[in-house]
C-alpha positions as CSV (number, residue, x, y, z in Angstrom):
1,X,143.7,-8.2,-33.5
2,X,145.8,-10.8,-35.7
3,X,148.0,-10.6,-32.6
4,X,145.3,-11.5,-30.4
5,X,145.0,-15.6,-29.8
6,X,142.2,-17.6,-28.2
7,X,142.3,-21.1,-26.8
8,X,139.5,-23.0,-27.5
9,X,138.9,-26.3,-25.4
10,X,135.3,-28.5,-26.2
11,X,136.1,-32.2,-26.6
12,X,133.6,-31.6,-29.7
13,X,135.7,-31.3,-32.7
14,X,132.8,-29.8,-34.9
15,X,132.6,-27.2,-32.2
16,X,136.4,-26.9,-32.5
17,X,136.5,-26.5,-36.3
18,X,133.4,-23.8,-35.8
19,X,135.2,-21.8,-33.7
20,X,138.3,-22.2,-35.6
21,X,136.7,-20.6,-38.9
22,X,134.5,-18.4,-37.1
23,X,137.2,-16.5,-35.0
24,X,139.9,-16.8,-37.4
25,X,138.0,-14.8,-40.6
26,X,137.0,-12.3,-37.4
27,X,140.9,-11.9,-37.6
28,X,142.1,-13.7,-34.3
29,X,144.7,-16.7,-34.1
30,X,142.9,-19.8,-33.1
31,X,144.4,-22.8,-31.1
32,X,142.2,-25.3,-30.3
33,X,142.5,-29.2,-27.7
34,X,140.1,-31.3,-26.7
35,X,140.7,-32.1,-22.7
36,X,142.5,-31.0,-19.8
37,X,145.6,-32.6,-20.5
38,X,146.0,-31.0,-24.1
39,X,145.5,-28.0,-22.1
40,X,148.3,-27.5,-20.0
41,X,150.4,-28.9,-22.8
42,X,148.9,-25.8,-24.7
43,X,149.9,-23.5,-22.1
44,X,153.5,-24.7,-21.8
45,X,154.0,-23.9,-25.3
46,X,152.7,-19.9,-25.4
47,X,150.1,-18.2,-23.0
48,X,146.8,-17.4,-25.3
49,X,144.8,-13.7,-24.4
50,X,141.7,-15.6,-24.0
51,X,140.3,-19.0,-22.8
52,X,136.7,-20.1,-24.2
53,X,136.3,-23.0,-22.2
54,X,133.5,-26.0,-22.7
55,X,132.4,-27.2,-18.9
56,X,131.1,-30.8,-20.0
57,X,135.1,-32.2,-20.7
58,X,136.0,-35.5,-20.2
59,X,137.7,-36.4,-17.3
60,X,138.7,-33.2,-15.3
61,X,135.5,-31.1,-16.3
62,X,135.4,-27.5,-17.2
63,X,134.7,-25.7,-13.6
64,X,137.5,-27.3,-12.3
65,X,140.1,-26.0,-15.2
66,X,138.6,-22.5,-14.6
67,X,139.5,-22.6,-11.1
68,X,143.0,-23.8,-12.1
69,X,143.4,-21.3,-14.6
70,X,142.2,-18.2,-12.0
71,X,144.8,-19.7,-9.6
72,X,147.9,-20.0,-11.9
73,X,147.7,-17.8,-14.5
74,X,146.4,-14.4,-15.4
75,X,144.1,-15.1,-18.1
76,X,140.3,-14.2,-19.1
77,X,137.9,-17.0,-19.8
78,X,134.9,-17.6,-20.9
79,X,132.7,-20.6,-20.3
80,X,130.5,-22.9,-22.7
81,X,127.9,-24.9,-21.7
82,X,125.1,-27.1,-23.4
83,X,123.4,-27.3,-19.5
84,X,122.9,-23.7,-19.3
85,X,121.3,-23.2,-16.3
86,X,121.0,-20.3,-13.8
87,X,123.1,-23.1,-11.4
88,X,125.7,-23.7,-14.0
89,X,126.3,-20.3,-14.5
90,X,126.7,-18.9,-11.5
91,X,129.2,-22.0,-10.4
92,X,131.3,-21.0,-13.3
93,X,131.4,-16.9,-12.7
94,X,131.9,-18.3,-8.9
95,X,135.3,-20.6,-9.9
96,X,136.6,-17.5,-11.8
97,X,135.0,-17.2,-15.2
98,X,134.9,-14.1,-16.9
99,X,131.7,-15.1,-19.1
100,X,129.3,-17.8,-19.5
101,X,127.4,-18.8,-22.9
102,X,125.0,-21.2,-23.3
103,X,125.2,-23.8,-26.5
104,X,123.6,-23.9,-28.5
105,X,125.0,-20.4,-29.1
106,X,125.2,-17.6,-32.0
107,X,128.8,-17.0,-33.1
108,X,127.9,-13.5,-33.4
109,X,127.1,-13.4,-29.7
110,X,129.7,-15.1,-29.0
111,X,132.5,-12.8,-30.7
112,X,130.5,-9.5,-28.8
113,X,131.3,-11.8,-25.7
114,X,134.9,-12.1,-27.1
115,X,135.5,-8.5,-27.5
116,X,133.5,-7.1,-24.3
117,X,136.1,-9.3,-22.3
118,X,139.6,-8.5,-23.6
119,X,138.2,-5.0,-23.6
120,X,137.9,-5.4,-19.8
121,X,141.2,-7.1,-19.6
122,X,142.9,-4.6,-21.2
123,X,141.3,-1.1,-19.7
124,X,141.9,-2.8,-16.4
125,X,145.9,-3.8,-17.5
126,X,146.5,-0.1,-18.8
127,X,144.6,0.9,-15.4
128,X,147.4,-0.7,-13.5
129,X,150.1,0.0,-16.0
130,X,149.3,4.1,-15.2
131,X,150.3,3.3,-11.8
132,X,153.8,2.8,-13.2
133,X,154.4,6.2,-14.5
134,X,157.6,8.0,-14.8
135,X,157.0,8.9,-10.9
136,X,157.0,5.3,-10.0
137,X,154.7,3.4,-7.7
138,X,153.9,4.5,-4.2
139,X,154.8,1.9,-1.4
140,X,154.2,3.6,1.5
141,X,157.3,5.9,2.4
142,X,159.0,4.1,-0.8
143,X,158.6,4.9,-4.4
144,X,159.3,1.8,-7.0
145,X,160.7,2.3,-10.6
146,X,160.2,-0.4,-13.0
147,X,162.1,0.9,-15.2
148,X,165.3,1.8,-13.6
149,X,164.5,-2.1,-11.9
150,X,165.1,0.5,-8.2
151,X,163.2,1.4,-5.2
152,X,164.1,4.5,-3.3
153,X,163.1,6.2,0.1
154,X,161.7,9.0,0.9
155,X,164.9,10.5,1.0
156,X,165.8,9.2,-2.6
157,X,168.3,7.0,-1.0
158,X,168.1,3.3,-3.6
159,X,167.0,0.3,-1.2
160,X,168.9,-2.5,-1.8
161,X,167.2,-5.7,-3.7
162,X,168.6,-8.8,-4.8
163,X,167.1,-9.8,-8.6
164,X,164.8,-12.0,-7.4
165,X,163.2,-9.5,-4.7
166,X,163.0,-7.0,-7.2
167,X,161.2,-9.8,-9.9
168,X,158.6,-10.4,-7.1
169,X,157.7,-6.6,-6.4
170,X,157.2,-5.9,-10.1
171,X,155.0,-8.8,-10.5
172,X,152.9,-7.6,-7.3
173,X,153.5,-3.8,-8.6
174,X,151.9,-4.5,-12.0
175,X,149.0,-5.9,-10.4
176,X,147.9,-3.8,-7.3
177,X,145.7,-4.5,-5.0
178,X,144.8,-8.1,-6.9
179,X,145.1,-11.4,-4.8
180,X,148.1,-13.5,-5.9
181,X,148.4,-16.9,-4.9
182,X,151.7,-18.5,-4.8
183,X,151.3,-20.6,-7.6
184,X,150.7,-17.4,-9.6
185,X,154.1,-15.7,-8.0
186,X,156.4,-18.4,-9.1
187,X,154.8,-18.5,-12.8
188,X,155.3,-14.9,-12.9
189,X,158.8,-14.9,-11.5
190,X,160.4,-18.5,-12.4
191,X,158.0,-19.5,-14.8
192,X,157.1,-22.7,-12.4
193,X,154.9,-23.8,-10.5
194,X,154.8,-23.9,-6.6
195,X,154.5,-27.0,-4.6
196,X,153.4,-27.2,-0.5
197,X,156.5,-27.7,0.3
198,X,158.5,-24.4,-1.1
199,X,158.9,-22.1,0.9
200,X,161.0,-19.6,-1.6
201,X,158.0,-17.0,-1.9
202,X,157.1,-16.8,1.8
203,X,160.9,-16.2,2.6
204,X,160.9,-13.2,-0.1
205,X,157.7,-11.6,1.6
206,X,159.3,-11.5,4.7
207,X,162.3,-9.8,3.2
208,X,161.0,-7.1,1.2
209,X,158.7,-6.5,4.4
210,X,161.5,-5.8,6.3
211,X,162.6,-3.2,3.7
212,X,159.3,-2.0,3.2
213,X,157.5,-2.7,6.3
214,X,157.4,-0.1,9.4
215,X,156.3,-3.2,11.2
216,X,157.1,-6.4,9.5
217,X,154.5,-8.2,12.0
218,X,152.2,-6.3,11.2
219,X,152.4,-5.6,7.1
220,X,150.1,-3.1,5.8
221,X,152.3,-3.2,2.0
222,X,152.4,-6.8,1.6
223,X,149.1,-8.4,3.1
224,X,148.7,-12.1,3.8
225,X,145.1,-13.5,2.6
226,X,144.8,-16.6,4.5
227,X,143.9,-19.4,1.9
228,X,144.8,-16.9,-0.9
229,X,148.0,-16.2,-0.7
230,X,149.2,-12.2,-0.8
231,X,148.2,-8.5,-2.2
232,X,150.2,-5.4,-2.6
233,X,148.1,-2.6,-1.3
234,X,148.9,0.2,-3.2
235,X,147.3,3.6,-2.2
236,X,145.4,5.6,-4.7
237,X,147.2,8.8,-6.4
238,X,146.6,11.5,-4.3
239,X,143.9,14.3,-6.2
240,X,144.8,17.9,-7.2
């Protein structure tokens, strides 16, 4: 747990110091900012394992950070709110939240909250992690190895990939069947962020479908989700 940190973000500081105390005797490394400025600074300087997230910020509010946060970064969060309501919550589970809490709130409930979501991050991580056993992942006829950074055939012959194809894979690989956008591609690979105007992830999709791709118009490996972005379909291990 000591290696476990949460980023709190309330433009209350007595809600900040609360949560400060509160988490950190519960064993957790706190950071804490007060709007949505301090939190992409934040972010810049070390990703956090969980977000608990205040909706009534000044200036760029709450839901709107939650729906940044699902679209550039792989990260659970968790919403606070002194409205509360059955509107408000579902608004925030709808822009990507992981949890909602109403203030005034019991820290108690609030650590359960804690717990019951990294739990969920992490069974659904090591989930996706099996996929990457010594075997590899299946992509279609092709069989990815993570470790060996090589995909193969069916005949065992390597496929060639450039270092930045093969980056782009693994990030889709270690996260199967999950909607990517391309904002979250480029933080994943290049550690930036993507802009309307760069084209470098679309022209990577269209190469590795080539490779992978029995028809490359057609992709059944690499899908497109129109206002999304893209998913690796990766079929389930076959039963015994």
């Amino acid at each position: 747990m000591q290696d476990t940190q949460i980023l709190v973000v309330d433009d209350d500081g007595e809600v900040r110091q609360l949560l400060e105390d509160y988490l950190g005797g519960q064993g957790y490394r706190v950071r804490s900012c007060a709007d949505s400025a301090a939190l992409r600074q934040a972010l810049q300087s070390g990703m956090p394992d969980l977000v608990l997230l205040d909706v009534g910020l000044p200036g760029e509010d709450g839901l709107s950070l939650a729906r940044f946060l699902r679209e550039h970064h792989d990260l659970p969060v968790i919403m606070i709110s002194g409205a509360g309501s059955a509107l408000d919550r579902i608004i925030g589970l709808e822009v990507g939240a992981d949890d909602y809490l109403g203030k005034p709130f019991d820290p108690r409930e609030l650590l359960a909250r804690v717990k019951t979501v990294l739990r969920r991050y992490r069974r659904a991580g090591a989930r996706e992690a099996g996929a990457a056993s010594e075997e590899g992942i299946r992509l279609g006829r092709y069989r990815l190895d993570l470790q060996r950074r090589q995909l193969h055939d069916e005949q065992g012959h390597e496929v060639e990939l450039t270092a930045m194809e093969f980056d782009l894979l693994q990030a889709f690989a270690q996260r199967p069947n999950r909607p990517l956008s391309r904002d979250q591609l480029l933080n994943l690979t290049q550690n930036r962020d993507w802009n309307p105007y760069d084209r470098s992830i679309d022209i990577r999709i269209a190469r590795l479908r080539r490779k992978l791709e029995d028809d490359p118009d057609k992709p059944q490996i690499i899908r497109t989700l129109r206002g999304v972005g893209y998913m690796l379909v990766v079929d389930p291990a076959p039963s015994h």
